[in-house]
C-alpha positions in Angstrom: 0.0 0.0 0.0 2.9 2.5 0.8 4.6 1.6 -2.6 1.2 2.4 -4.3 0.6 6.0 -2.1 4.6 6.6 -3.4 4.3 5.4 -6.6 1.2 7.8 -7.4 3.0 11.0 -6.0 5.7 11.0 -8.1 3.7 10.2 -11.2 1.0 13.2 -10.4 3.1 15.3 -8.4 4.8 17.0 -12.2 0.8 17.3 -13.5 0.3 19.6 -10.3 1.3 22.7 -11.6 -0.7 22.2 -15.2 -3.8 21.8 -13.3 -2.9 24.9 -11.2 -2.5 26.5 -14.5 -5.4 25.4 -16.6 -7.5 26.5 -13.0 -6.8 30.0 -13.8 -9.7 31.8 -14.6 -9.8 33.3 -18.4 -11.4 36.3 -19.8 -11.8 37.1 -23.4 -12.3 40.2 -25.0 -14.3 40.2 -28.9 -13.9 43.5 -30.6 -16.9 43.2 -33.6 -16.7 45.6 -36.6 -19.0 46.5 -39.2 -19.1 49.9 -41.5 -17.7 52.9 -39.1 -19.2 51.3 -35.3 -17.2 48.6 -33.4 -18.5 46.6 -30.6 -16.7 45.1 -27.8 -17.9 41.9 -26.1 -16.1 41.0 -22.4 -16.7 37.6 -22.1 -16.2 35.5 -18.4 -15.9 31.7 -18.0 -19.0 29.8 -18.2 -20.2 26.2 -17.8 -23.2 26.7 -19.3 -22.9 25.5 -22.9 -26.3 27.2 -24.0 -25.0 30.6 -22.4 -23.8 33.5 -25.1 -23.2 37.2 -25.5 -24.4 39.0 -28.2 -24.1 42.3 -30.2 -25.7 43.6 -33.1 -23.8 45.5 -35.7 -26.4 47.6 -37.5 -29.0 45.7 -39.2 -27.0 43.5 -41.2 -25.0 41.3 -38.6 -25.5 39.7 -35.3 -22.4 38.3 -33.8 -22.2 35.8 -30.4 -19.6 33.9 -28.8 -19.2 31.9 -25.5 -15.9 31.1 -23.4 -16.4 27.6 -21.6 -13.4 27.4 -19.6 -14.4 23.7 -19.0 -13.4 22.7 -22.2 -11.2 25.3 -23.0 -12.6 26.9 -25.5 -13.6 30.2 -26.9 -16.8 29.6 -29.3 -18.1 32.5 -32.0 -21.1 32.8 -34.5 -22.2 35.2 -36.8 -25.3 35.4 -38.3 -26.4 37.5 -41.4 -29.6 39.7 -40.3 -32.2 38.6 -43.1 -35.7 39.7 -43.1 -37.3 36.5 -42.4 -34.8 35.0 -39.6 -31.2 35.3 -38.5 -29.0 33.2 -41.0 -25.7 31.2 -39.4 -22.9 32.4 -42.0 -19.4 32.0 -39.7 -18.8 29.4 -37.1 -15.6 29.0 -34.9 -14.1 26.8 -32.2 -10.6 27.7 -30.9 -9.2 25.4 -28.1 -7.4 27.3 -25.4 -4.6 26.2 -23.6 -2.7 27.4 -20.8 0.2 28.8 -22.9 -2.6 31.4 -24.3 -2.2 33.2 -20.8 -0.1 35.5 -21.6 0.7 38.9 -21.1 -0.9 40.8 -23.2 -3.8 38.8 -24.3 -3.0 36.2 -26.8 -4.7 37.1 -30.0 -6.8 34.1 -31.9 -6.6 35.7 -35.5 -8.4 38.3 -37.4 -11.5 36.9 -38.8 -13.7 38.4 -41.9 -16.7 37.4 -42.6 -19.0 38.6 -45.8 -22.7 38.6 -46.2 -24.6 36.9 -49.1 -25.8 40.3 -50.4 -23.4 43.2 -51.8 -20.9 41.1 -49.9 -20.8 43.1 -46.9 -17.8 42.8 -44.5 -17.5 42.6 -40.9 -14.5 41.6 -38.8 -14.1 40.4 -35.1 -10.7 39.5 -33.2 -10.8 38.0 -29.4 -8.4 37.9 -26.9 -7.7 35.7 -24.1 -6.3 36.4 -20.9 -6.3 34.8 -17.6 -6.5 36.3 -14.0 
């Protein structure tokens, strides 16, 4: 029993400062463009997978994300503004790990998206950064 208790320290022990890590909570920050206005979005850690933040960006866009620190990753959507119902045109998933924690916020990429009609342009870029 001993040699078990022993043996599992030293193979855990090295892991204890990943999960201290990957504990920190993260925080993003979506910046959402479209014609002249630009919308930020502060996003916190949730668990709830059916929980977003949204913005509008005129009538033509809506966009939404979601940070679920559970399974590390930052979710977005856009969806093209129709007259009939919102339309999905841009989905994302990036996977966050513990070397995103950086200081400044790691950047995930400039994203463009265009609309179906007079291919209009919007762009959003998120941050992450942990506390």
């Amino acid at each position: 029993m001993k040699r078990l208790v022993l043996t599992l320290f030293f193979v855990y022990w090295p892991l204890v400062p990943l999960m201290a890590t990957a504990a920190a909570p993260m925080t993003a920050t979506c910046h959402a463009e479209y014609g002249l206005s630009t919308e930020t979005l502060h996003l916190a850690a949730s668990a709830d997978v059916f929980a977003f933040q949204s913005v509008s960006l005129g009538d033509r866009f809506l966009f939404k994300a979601q940070l679920l620190q559970e399974r590390a990753k930052l979710k977005t959507y856009v969806y093209e503004l129709r007259s009939h119902s919102p339309t999905l045109i841009h989905a994302s998933e990036h996977l966050l790990s513990p070397q995103r924690c950086a200081t400044p916020p790691a950047s995930l990429g400039l994203n463009k998206v265009y609309s179906s009609d007079l291919e209009r342009e919007m762009f959003f870029q998120c941050f992450v950064s942990c506390e």
